[in-house]
TILO-122124 format. One record per residue (C-alpha): x, z, y negated. Coordinates in steps of 0.1 Angstrom, whole numbers, padded with zeros to 4 digits, always signed. Each point is the difference from the previous one (the first is absolute). Layout:
XZY ...
//
This chain:
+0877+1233-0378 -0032-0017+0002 -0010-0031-0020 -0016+0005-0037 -0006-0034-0017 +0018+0009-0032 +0003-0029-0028 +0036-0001+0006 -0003-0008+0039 -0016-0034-0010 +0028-0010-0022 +0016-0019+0031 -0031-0022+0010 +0026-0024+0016 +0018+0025+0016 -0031+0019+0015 -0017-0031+0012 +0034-0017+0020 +0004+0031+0015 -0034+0007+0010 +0002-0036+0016 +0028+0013+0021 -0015+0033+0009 -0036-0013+0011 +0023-0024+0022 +0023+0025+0014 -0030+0023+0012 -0005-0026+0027 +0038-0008+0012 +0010+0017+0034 +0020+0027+0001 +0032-0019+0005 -0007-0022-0032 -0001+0030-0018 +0025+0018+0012 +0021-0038-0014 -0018+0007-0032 +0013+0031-0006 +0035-0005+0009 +0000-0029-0026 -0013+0028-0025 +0029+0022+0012 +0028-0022-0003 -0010-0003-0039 -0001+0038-0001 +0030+0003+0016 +0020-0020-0021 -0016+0016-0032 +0009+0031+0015 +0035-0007+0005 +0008-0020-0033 -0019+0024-0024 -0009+0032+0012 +0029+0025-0002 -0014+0024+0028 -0005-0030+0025 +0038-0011-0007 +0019+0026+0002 -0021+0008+0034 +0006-0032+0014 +0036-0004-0008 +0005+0036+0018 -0018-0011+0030 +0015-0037-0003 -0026-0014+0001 -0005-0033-0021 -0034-0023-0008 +0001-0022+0029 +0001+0024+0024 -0034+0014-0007 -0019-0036+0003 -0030+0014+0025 -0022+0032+0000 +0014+0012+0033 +0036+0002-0021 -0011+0025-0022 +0009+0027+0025 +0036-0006-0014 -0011+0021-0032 -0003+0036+0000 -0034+0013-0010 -0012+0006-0040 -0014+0036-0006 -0023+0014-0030 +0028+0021-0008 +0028-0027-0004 -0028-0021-0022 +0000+0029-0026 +0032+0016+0000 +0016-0035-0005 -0028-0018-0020 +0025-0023-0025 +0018-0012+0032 -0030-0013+0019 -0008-0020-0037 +0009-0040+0007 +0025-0007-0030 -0023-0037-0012 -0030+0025+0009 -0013-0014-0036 -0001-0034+0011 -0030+0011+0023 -0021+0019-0029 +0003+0035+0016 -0023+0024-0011 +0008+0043+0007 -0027+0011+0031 +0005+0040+0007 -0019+0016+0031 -0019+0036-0006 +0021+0015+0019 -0023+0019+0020 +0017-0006+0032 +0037+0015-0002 +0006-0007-0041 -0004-0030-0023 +0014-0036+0009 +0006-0026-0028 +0005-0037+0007 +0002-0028-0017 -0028-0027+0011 +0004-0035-0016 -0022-0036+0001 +0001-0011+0034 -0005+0033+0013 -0034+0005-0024 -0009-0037+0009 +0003+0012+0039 -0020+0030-0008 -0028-0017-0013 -0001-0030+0027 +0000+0025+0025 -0032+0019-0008 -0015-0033-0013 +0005-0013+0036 -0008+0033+0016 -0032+0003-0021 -0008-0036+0010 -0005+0011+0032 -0027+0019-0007 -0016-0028-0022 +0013+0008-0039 +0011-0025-0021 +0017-0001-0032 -0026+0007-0025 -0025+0020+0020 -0006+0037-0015 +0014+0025+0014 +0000+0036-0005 +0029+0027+0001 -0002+0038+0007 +0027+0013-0021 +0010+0038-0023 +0034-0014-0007 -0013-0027-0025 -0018+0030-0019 +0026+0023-0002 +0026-0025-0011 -0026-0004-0030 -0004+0034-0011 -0032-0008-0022 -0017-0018+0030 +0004+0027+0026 -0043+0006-0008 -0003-0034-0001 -0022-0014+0029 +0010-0037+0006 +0015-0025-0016 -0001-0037+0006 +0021-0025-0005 -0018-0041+0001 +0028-0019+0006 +0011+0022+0027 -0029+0005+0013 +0011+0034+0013 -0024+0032-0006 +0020+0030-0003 -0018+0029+0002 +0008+0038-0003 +0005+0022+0033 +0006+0029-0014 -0037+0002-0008 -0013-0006+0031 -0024+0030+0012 -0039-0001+0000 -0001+0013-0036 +0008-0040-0008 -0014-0013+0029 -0028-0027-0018 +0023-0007-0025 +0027-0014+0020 -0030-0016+0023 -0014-0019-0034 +0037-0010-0005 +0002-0016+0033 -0033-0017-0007 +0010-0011-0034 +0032-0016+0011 -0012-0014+0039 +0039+0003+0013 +0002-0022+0032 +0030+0024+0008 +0017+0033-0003 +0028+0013+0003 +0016+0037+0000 +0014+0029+0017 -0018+0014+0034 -0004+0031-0022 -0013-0019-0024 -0021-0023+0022 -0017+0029+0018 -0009+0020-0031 -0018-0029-0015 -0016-0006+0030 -0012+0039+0012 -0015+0004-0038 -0015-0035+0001 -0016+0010+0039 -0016+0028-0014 -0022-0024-0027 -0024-0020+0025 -0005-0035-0007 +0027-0002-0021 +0007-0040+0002 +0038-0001+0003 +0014-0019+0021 +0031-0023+0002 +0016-0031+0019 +0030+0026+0009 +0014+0029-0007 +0041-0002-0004 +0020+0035+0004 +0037+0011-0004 +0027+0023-0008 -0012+0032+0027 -0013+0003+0036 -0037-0014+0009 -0012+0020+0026 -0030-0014+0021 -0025+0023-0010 +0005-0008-0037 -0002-0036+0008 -0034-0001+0020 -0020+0019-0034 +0018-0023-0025 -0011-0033+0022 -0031+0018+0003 -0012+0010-0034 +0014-0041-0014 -0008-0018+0026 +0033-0017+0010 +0028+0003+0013 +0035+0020-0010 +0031-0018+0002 +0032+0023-0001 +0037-0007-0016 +0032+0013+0001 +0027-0002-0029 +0026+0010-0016 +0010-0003-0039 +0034-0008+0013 -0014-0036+0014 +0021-0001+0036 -0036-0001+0015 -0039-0007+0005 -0022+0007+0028 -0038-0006-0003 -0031-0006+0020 -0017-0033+0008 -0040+0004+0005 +0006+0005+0035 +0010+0033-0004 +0042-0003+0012 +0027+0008-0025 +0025-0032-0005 +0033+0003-0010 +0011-0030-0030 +0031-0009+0014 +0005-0024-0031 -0004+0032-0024 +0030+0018+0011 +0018+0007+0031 -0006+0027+0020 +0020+0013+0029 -0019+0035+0020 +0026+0022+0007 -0001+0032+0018 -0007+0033-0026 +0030+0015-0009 -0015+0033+0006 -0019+0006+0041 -0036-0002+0001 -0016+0018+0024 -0031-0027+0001 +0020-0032-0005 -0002-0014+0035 -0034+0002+0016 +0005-0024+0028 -0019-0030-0013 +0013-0001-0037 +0033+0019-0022 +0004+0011-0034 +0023-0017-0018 +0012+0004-0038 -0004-0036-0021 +0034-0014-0013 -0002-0024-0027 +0027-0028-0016 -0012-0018-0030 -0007-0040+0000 -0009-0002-0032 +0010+0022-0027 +0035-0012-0012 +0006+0024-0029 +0001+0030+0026 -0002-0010+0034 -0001+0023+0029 +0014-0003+0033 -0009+0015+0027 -0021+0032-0017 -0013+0029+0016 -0031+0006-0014 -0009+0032+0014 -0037-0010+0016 -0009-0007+0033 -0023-0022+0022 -0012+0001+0035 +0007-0027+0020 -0011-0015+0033 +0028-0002+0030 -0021-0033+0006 -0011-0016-0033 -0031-0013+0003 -0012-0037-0016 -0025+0001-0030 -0032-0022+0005 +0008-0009-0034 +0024-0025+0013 +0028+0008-0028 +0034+0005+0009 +0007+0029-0015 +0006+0034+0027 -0026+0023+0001 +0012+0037+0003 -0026+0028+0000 +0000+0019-0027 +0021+0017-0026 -0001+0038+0003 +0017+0013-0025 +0035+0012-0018 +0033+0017+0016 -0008+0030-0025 -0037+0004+0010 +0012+0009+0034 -0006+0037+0015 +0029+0017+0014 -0014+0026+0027 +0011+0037+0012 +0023-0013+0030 +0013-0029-0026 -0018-0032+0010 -0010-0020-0029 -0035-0019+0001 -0016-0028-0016 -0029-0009-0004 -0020+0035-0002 -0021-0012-0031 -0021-0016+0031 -0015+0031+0013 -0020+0004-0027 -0019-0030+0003 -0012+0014+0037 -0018+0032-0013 -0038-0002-0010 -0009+0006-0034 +0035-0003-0019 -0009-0021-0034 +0041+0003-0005 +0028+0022+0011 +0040+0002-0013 +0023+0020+0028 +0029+0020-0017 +0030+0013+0013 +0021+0024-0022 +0018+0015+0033 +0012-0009+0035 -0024+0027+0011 -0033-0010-0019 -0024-0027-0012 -0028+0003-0025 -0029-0026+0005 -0023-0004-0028 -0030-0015+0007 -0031-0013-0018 -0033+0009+0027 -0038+0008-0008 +0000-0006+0038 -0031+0026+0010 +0021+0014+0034 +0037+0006-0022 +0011+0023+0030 -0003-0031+0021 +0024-0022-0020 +0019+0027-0007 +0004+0000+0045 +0000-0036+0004 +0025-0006-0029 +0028+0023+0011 -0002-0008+0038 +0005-0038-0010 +0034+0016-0024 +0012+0016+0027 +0001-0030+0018 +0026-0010-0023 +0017+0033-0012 -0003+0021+0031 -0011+0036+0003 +0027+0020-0021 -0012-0016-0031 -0021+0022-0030 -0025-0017-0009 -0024+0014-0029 -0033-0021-0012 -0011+0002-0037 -0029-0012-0010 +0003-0020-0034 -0017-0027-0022 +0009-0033-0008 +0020+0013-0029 +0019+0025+0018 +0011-0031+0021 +0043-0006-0012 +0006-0035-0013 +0029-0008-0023 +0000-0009-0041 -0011-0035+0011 -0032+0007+0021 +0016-0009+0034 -0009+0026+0029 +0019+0010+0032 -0016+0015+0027 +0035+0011+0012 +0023+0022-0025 +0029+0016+0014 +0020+0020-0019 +0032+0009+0022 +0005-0037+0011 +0020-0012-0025 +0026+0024+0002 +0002+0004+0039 +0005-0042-0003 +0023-0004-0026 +0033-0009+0023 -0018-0025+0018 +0009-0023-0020 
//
């Protein structure tokens, strides 16, 4: 969940600014301070768990496990794992009983990604939220008060009369917020006078989102847009995609990972390498729960992010399975940036985007091989059996038979020879994305249910 600058996230100015102290501190601790950060954060969750969350106490007096004996990260191990499936089926337990003393407000997920999650999110878990993109955005230069502008369809279908609407602005804010789900060349100079009128220093959106703007803005030379960065979130950035949005504004792209759950934050400092906040959340890599035929490549492993709360007290969560995964290195490597926070590769993707193949390996990370073809403006890959994949792909590429070759030998790389795969040639529009705007280059519709005892 990615910051907004609504009225209501200034109404703790003293809050937001002792906390952003702490953060713009902790960026520059070693690794071993923070790791003595956050097991200070997690003895306060602990004991909230314990002494007001029903779930948590009846868990811990079944293991025996009392407060002290969870008093540094490494002692987490002594608590079985959280699932999405426990979170919903048992939503009132997972509730702190003095929840109201933290001003909780109702959060729900789309529910996109194996069915709808709700979770109550309260004021130091907003403060935390908005002091970590304020610090992450600092990296790249922003400061509080500099206009910004954010891709966005949700905003206008939430307000039925303004889904036409192009922009609106809002001058305390400063944010921009303009309409995606206009974006073709039909309203290409509109949106470009927008941008003009409004000079945002920043911007913020979906890749999706991010590369449309920029492929209709390409095509309108001299156009005059450019940016100090570019900030994207919430699906998969292939390289390809980055190179013509840095291109067409003149700056770079710095990617983030999140989750509307708030167990963790990843992001990208100007030197390209994703960080891990270790004073966001913390997160433990474990092993997938299902095999992955590409998880271990010699020099780095897939592993799925776990994340436990250090901040939200009216729902905390302890060691949560979120579902996505990252590629790390078997050596980490040390950012030039000089902050302590680990660097990890990338994040590839979610446990039900993976592809399960013919012979029954399942494979990560396939949304990639559409980034290596020439020509492809965008592609989604769908599987509806074990036996078959459908790859939709947008290309005006002259020489089609020649993606059409270079794009399956790079799948079967992945999926092996037994695999159906069948191209369709589509537009934009044909391309799937959910009620909310948010596209997945990855959509596998046996997953779920070939997953479901995992847990």
């Amino acid at each position: 969940m990615a910051i907004d600058f609504q009225i209501k996230d200034f109404a703790y100015p003293l809050s937001l600014l002792k906390l952003k102290r702490l953060f713009d501190k902790n960026q520059w601790l070693s690794e071993e301070s923070l790791h003595d950060y956050q097991s200070s954060r997690l003895r306060q969750i602990i004991s909230q768990a314990y002494n007001n969350v029903p779930y948590y106490k009846s868990l811990f007096k079944e293991k025996g496990i009392l407060p002290h004996d969870i008093k540094m990260v490494q002692d987490l191990k002594n608590v079985p794992f959280l699932n999405r499936d426990l979170l919903r089926g048992h939503f009132d337990s997972f509730a702190a009983r003095n929840a109201q003393k933290y001003r909780p407000v109702l959060l729900s997920t789309s529910g996109t990604t194996g069915g709808k999650i709700r979770f109550y999110a309260d004021k130091p878990s907003n403060v935390l939220e908005f002091v970590y993109y304020w610090r992450f955005w600092g990296w790249a230069g922003y400061k509080l008060g500099d206009t910004f502008a954010k891709l966005s369809s949700e905003d206008f279908v939430y307000l039925k009369k303004n889904r036409d609407a192009r922009y609106f602005f809002h001058p305390v804010t400063r944010q921009l917020t303009v309409n995606s789900m206009l974006f073709s060349e039909k309203y290409a100079d509109e949106f470009i006078r927008i941008f003009r009128k409004f000079n945002p220093h920043y911007v913020k959106g979906s890749p999706l989102n991010l590369y449309t703007l920029a492929l209709i803005f390409e095509g309108k030379k001299n156009h005059g847009i450019s940016f100090n960065a570019v900030f994207s979130q919430g699906e998969n950035l292939f390289p390809d995609k980055r190179k013509l949005i840095e291109r067409v504004f003149a700056c770079k792209v710095l990617d983030s990972y999140g989750h509307m759950e708030r167990t963790a934050a990843i992001s990208q400092c100007p030197f390209g390498n994703y960080h891990l906040h270790m004073d966001y959340g913390i997160v433990e890599f474990e092993e997938p729960r299902i095999p992955l035929a590409d998880a271990d490549d010699g020099e780095t492993l897939i592993r799925e992010i776990v994340g436990t709360s250090l901040h939200n007290f009216s729902m905390p969560l302890i060691r949560y399975r979120t579902g996505d995964f990252v590629r790390l290195r078997r050596s980490p490597e040390k950012c030039p940036c000089n902050r302590g926070f680990p660097t990890i590769v990338s994040v590839i993707g979610r446990e039900l985007d993976t592809i399960v193949t013919p012979d029954g390996r399942r494979i990560a990370g396939l949304g990639s091989a559409l980034s290596r073809a020439p020509g492809i403006l965008m592609g989604q890959i769908v599987q509806e059996n074990i036996n078959h994949l459908k790859v939709k792909i947008v290309c005006p590429y002259p020489y089609a038979g020649l993606t059409h070759k270079i794009l399956i030998g790079h799948m079967r790389n992945f999926v092996g020879d037994d695999m159906e795969i069948q191209i369709e040639h589509v537009t934009i529009d044909d391309i799937k994305k959910d009620g909310f705007g948010k596209f997945k280059p990855v959509i596998s519709n046996i997953h779920e249910a070939n997953t479901q005892c995992q847990y």
